[in-house]
N, C-alpha and C positions, 0 to 999 in steps of 0.2 A: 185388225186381228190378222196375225201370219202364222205362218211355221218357218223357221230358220235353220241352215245349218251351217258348219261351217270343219275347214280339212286347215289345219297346224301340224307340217313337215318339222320334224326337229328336227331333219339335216337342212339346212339353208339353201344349200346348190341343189335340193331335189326340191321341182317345179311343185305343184299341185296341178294335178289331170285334169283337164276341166269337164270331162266323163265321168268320172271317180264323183266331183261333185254335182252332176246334172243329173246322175241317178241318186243318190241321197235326197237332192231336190223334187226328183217325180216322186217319191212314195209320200208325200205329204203334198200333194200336189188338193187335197182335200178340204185341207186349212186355208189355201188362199188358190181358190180357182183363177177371179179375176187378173192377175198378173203375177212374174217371173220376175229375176233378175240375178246375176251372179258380180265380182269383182275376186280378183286376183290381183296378186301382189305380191309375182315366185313364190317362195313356199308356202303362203297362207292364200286362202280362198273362202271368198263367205256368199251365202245365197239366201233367196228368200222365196218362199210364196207367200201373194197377198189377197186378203180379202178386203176391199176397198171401203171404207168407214168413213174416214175425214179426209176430206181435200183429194177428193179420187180423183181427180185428172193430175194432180201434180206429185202426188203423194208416193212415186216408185222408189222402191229400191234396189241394192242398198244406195243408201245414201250418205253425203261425204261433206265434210265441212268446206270455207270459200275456197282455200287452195289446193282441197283432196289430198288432206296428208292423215287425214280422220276417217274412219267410213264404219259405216252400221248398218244392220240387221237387227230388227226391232220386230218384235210379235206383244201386242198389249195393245195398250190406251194408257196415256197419263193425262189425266181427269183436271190437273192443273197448270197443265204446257202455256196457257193465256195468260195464267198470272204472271209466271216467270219470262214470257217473251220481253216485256219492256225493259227487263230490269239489264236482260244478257245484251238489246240493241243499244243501251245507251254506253255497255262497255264494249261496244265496235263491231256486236257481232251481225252478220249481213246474212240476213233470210232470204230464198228462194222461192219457199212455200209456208202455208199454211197449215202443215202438219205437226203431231207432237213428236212427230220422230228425230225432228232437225232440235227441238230444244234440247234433245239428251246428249246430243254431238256438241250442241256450244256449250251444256253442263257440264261435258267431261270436258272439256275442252279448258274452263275454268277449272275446276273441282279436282280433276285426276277422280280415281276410283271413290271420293265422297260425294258425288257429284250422285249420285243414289239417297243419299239421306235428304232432298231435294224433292225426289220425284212422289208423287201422291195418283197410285194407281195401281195397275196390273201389268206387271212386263215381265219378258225373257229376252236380252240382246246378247246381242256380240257387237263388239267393236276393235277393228283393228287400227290401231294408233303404230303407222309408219314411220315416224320420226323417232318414236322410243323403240321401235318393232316391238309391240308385245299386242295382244289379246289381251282383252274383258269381258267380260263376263257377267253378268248378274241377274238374280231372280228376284221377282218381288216379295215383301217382307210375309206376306200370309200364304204363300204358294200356289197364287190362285194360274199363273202362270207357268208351263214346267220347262224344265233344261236338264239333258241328259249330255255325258258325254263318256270316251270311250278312250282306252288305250290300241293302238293296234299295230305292232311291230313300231318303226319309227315314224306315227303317227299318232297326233289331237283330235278326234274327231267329236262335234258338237251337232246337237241336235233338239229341235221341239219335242220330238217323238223317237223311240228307240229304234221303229222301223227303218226309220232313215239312214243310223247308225250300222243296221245291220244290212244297208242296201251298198254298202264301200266294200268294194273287190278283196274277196277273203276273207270279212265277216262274217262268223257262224253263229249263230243260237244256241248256248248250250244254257242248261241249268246250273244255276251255284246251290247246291245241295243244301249247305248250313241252311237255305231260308227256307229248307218245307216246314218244318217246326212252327215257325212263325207264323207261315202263311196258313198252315191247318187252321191253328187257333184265330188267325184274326181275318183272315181273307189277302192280307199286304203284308210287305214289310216294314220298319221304319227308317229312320235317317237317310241316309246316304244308299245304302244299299238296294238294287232291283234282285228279281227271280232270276236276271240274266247274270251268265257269270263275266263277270269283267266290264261290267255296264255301272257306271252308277246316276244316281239324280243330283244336281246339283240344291240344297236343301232350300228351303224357304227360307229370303232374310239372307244371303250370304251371295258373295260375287264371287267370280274366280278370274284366275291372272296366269298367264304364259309368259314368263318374262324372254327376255334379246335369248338370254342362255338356255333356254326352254325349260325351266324349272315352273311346275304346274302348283299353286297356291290357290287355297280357296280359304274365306273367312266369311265370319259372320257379323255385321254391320249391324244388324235388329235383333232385337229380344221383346218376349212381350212384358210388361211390365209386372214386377214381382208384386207380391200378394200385400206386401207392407208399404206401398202407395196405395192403398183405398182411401177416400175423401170420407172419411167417418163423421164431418162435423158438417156437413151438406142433411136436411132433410131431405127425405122421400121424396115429396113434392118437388122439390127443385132438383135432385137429380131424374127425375122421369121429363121435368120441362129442358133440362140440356140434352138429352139422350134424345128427346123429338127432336130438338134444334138442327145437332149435328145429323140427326137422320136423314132428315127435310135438306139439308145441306149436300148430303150426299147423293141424296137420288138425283137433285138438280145437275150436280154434275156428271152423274153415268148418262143424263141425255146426250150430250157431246157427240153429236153426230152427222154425216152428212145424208144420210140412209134411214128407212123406215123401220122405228121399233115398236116393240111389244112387251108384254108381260109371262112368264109360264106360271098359271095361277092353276093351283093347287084346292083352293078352299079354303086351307090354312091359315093361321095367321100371317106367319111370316110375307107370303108372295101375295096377301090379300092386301097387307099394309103397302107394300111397293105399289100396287095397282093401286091404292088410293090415293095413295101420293102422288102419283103419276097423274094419275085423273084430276086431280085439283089442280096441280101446275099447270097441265097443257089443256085442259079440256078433250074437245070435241071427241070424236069417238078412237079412244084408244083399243090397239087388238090384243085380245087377250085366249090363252092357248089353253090347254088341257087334256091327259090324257086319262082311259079309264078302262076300264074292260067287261067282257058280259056277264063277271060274276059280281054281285050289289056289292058283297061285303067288303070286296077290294078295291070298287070302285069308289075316284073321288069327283065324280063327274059332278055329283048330284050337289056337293056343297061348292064348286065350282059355280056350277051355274045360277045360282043363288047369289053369289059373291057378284059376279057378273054382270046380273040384273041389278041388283042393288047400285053400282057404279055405273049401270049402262054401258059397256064396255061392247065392243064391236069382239061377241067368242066366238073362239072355235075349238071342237071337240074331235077328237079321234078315239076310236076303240081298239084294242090290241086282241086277237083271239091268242088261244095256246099256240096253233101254228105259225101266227105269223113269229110268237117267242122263242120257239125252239128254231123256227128257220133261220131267226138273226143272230143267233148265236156267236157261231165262226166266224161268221163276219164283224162281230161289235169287239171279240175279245181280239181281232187283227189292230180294230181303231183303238184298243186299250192299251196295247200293249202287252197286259197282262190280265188272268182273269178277272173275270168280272165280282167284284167283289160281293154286289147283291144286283139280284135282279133287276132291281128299277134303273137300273143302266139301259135294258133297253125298251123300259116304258119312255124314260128320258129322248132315248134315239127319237123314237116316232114320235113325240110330241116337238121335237125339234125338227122333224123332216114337215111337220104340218105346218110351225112357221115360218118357216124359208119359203113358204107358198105366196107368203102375206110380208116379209121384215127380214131384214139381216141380221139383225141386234133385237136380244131381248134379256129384260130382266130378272130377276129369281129374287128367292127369298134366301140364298143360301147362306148361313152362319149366326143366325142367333141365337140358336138352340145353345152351341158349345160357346156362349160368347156373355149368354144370360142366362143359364139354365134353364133352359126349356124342357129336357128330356126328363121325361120320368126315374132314368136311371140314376138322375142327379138327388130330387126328395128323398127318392127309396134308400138310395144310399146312407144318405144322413139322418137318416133316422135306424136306419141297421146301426150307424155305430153307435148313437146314443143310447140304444138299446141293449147295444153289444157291450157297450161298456159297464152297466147294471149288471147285466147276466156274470161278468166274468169276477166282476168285486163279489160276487152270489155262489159261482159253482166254481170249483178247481179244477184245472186242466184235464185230467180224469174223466170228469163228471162230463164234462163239455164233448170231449172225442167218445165215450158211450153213448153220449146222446143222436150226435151226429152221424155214427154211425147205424143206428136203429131205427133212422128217418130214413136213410140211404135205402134200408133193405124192408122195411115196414109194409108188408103184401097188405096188413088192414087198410092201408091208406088207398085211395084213388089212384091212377097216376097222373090226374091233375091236382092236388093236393099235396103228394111229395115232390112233386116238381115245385110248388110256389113255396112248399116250407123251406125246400133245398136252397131258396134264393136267402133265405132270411140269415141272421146273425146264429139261429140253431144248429145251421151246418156249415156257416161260414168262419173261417179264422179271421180276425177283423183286427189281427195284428199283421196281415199281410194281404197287398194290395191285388196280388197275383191272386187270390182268393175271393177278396171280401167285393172287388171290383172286374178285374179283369175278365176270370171266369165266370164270374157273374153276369155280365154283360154282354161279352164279347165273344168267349171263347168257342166255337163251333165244337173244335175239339182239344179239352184241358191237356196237362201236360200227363196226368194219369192216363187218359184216353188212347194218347196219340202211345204209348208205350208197346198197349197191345196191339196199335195199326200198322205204324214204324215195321221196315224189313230192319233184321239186322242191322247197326252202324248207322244207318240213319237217323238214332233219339237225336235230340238237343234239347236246348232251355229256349221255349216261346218266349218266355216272359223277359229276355235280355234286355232288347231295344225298348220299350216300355219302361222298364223296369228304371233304366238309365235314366230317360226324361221323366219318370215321376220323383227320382231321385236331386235332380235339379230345381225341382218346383220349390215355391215358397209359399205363405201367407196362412192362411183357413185351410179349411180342409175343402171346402166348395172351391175355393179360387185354385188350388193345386189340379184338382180334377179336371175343374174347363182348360186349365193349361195345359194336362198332359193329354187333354185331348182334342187339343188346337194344332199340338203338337205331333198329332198321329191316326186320330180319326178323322179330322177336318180336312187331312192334306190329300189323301184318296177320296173324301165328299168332293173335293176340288179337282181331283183328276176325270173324274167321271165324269163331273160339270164338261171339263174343258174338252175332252174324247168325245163325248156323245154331241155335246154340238159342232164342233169341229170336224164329227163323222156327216154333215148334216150341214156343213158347209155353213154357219151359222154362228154368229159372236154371241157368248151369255156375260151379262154382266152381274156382280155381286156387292150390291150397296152395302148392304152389314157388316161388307168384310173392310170396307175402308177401314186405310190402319189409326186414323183417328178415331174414328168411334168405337174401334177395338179396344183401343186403348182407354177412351174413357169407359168406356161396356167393365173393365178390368179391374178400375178403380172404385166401380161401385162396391159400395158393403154385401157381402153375400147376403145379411139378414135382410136387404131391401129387392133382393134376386127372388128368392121362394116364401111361402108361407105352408105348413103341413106338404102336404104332397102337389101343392100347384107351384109350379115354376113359371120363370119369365112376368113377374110381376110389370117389371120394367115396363117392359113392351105394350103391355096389356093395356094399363094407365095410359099411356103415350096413344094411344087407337081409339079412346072409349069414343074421342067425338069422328071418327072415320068410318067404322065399320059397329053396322048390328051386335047385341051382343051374343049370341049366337054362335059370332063368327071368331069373334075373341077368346069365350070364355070355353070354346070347343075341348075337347079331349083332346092335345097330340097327341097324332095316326101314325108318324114316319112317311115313310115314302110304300103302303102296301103292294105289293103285289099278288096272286093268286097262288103262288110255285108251291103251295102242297098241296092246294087241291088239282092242281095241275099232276099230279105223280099219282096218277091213275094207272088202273091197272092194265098193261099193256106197254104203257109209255114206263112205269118204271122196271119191268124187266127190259127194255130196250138199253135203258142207261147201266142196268146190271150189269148187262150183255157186256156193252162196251167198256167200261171198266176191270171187266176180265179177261178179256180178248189177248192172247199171245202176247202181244206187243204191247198190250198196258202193262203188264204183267213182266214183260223183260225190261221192263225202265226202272225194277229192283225195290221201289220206294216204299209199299205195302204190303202186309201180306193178304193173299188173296182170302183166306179164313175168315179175317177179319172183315174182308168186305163181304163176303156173302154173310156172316153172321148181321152187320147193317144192318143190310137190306131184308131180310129175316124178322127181325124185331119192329123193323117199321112196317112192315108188312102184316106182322101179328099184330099190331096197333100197340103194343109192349112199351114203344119209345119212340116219340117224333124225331126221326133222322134228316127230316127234310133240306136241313141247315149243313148238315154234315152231307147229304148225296150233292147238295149244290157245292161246296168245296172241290168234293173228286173230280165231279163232273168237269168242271172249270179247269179245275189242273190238267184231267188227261186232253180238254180241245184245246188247251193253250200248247200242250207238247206236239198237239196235230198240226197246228196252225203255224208256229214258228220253226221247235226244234226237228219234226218233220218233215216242213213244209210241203206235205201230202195236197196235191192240188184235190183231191176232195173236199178239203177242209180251208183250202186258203184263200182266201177274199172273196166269198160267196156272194154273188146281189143277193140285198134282204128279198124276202119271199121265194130265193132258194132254199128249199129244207134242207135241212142234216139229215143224209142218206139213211141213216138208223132211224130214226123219228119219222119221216114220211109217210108209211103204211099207216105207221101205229094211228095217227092224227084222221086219217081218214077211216078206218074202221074200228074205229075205241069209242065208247061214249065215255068223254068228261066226268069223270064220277066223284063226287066231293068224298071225302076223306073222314066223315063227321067225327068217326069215334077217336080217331085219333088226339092224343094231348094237345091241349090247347088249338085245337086247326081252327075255330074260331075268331082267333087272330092270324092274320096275314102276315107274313115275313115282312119285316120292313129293316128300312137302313137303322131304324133309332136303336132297334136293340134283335141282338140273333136268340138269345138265351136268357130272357128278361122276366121276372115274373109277373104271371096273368094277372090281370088286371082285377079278378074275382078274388083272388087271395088277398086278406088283409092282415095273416102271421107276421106281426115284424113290424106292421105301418102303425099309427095309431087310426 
């Protein structure tokens, strides 16, 4: 695991500063402590930080093919570099080392830019090929690895992390406006595009190319497989005995390593299967991580350590209080990049700081949820429309928007009651995706919402980039959904992965997401994915003889955190505070009414805004932390507070939030606006 960056001069005769590049290289200096390196070659320059995995003593970069006419900068693992070394020595090619970095120099070296459809893993490189002079470029096909890069006068600038990008002489931070819209409702943006203006991501699945004449190309090499290859004539049985196969298959190879790992075990199923797997392959006492905090409801400690004992695994636990969350703040959304899309980024952080005490490398459960239906928001779904579709051959357009509306405004109902009805096919249009799913699930704040929060000139359409990649999906109505959210919620699940352990100095690896098992995960029949409201049948089958059932047949939790009973009273007029403070307020993008109205209604317990204060919240320390860069606010050590929060933390009692809608449930990554679990309007 590295971080890379790399400076492409489109005028030829201007050198590259090897300053310009050794500061881009210190701000990721986090991602590979263990070792540096840079290479020049006049106008292009490429660097690296390394955290040392495979073949640590030989394994520096970058590195160059036998007569250094090749040379790379490599951040990843490719999980199959062994199989393909015999094949590339016996066509001449001479190894130095032991690493999988040198197999991707003699793949391109054969292949040119296909030399990618080859690799079976997680990567971001660069590679500059001096004899064609052009740069490559490419990301892995699931985006578990990121690559960002920049325009900057007559300059290419490439980067692991956007910080880096913004540490090259003249760089500034600014916002690109079009994506608040988006970012309101979903926390990210999608495709190509960052919050930064002029920054973008190189996408999952696609490489890019600087050719001799400096013309910049990017394409995309992978797709995930359309909905009309599912293996329909496969029983149950035999596709849950392939999907253990290739699983079992997979976790074998994320061992690959020269260093001590672990597991971050959750409870869950997902990260409980990886630790069982693990456990049976290697034995003896493997370390397994965990975090949890002092309120039960949020904590996952307790089925943790259950999971644990049952595997005998060598755990370790850490507790998170409210302080130490609000003091890593600034500091997590620096290692983000951008804000923190939900909280458990930095539960994430500190269970990743616990094992770097113990391991380098460790593994997760992450991708099975959007890969096999795991989330509840996927049953619920499917069953609103079969539901929706009755209702609508039933009542006339008319009838439907009277009804919808009288749920909206219905003072007899509860407000946990009209919140769960609100989720159902009664008040959803289930002939539009931006409705019946998006808002459903996802949206913090809809696009009706964001109208009356929006200063002037700043509306737009959330629902654009979504909208796009729902529109390219195929197949079922289930397999459309996991793709357009492989495609968009999966790739910020993956950033967070890769930021919080990489803030934590720490490689995570993600067996589920191998693009082979993705791909068969893809081909299954939806109708062998769920049954009524249980998802991931798949999985479940594939585990029964691993883990308790218990541990299997458990409820999905997400990823909870405490963050509303955490906006107690004290702590959240601190956050009010600062959200209307002069300078949040001259950045144009709200209007202040609006937020004191918020905070107002969550306050009177009227409406849980919880989900919505952590949006603002987030945006206005991302504007402190970059387009500021207010040294109050900029690369904090954890356990330094946020000046504003500090008092509060020490003379506030913690006060749970009860009456509040639904505060019963804890925020978590699976769903912001999801209906309660109590309501069964809609389900059968």
């Amino acid at each position: 695991m590295c971080g890379i960056c790399a400076i492409y001069n489109f005028d030829r005769d201007e050198a590259v500063r090897a300053e310009a590049l050794e500061a881009m290289n210190r701000e990721i200096v986090h991602r590979g402590p263990d070792d540096a390196g840079t290479y020049f070659d006049g106008h292009v320059g490429i660097a690296m930080r390394r955290l040392s995995i495979v073949d640590v003593k030989a394994g520096h970069q970058p590195l160059s093919n036998e007569d250094g006419t090749v040379w790379i900068v490599f951040n990843g693992e490719i999980y199959n570099h062994a199989e393909l070394r015999p094949g590339l020595e016996a066509r001449g090619h001479r190894y130095r080392t032991h690493s999988d970095t040198e197999t991707i120099i003699h793949l391109y070296e054969e292949y040119g830019e296909e030399c990618v459809h080859r690799l079976r893993g997680m990567f971001g490189f660069a590679i500059w090929d001096s004899r064609r002079r052009r740069l490559f470029c490419a990301r892995d096909r699931m985006g578990i690895k990121p690559l960002y890069y920049a325009r900057h006068n007559r300059s290419l600038l490439i980067a692991s992390e956007i910080k880096a990008l913004l540490a090259f002489p003249g760089m500034r931070a600014k916002l690109e406006p079009n994506t608040i819209p988006e970012y309101l409702a979903f926390g990210h943006v999608t495709g190509s595009r960052t919050l930064f203006a002029g920054v973008e991501q190189l996408k999952p699945g696609h490489w890019l190319m600087v050719e001799e004449h400096g013309a910049v190309r990017t394409a995309p090499y992978w797709d995930l497989p359309s909905g009309e290859s599912q293996e329909e004539d496969r029983p149950f049985a035999e596709h849950v005995r392939h999907y253990r196969d290739l699983l079992e298959q997979a976790v074998e190879s994320h061992l690959m390593s020269d260093v001590p790992l672990g597991v971050l075990l959750s409870g869950g199923l997902d990260s409980s299967v990886v630790a069982a797997m693990l456990q049976k392959r290697r034995g003896g006492s493997l370390k397994t991580f965990s975090v949890g905090y002092p309120e039960a409801a949020s904590s996952e400690l307790p089925m943790a350590g259950k999971v644990a004992r049952f595997l005998g695994t060598d755990h370790h636990e850490v507790k998170i209080s409210a302080e130490d969350f609000f003091g890593a703040l600034p500091h997590l959304i620096w290692h983000e990049d951008q804000p923190l899309v939900w909280p458990s980024s930095v539960s994430l952080y500190f269970v990743c700081q616990l094992a770097r005490e113990s391991v380098k490398v460790v593994l997760t459960g992450e991708g099975s949820d959007e890969t096999l239906a795991g989330y509840d928001r996927y049953s619920w779904t499917l069953w609103n429309r079969r539901f929706d579709t009755v209702y609508r051959s039933l009542v006339p357009g008319a009838g439907r928007a009277w009804v919808a509306q009288h749920l909206a405004q219905a003072s007899w109902l509860g407000a946990r009651s009209r919140r769960g009805l609100g989720h159902t096919f009664l008040a959803r249009d289930g002939q539009a995706i931006e409705s019946f799913y998006l808002d459903n699930f996802y949206a913090a704040f809809s696009s009706r919402e964001q109208a009356g929060l929006l200063a002037q000139g700043m509306a737009g359409d959330p629902y654009q980039g979504a909208r796009e990649y729902w529109n390219g999906t195929s197949g079922d109505f289930l397999t459309r959904l996991l793709s357009l959210d492989l495609k968009t919620y999966l790739v910020e699940l993956l950033r967070k992965q890769d930021r919080m352990s990489m803030a934590a100095s720490i490689e995570s690896r993600v067996p589920f997401l191998d693009h082979v098992v993705v791909e068969n995960a893809l081909r299954i029949p939806a109708r062998f994915k769920t049954r009524g409201l249980d998802g991931k049948r798949i999985l479940k089958e594939a585990a029964r003889d691993l883990l308790p059932k218990e541990v299997i047949w458990q409820r999905k939790r997400g990823f909870p955190t405490p963050w509303r009973t955490w906006l107690s009273p004290g702590r959240i007029e601190a956050i009010e505070s600062l959200l209307l403070e002069p300078r949040s307020q001259l950045r144009g993008l709200f209007r202040p009414e609006a937020v004191r109205r918020l905070f107002l209604q969550h306050r009177s317990r009227v409406v849980d805004n919880s989900n919505r204060i952590w949006r603002l919240l987030n945006l206005e320390l991302w504007h402190r932390v970059f387009v500021d860069a207010d040294p109050a606010y900029c690369r904090p050590g954890v356990g330094e507070p946020l000046p504003e929060f500090a008092h509060v933390e020490r003379n506030t009692r913690i006060g749970r939030a009860g009456r509040l809608d639904a505060s019963a449930q804890p925020m978590s990554e699976e769903k912001c606006e999801g209906p309660s679990p109590s309501v069964s309007a809609g389900a059968p």
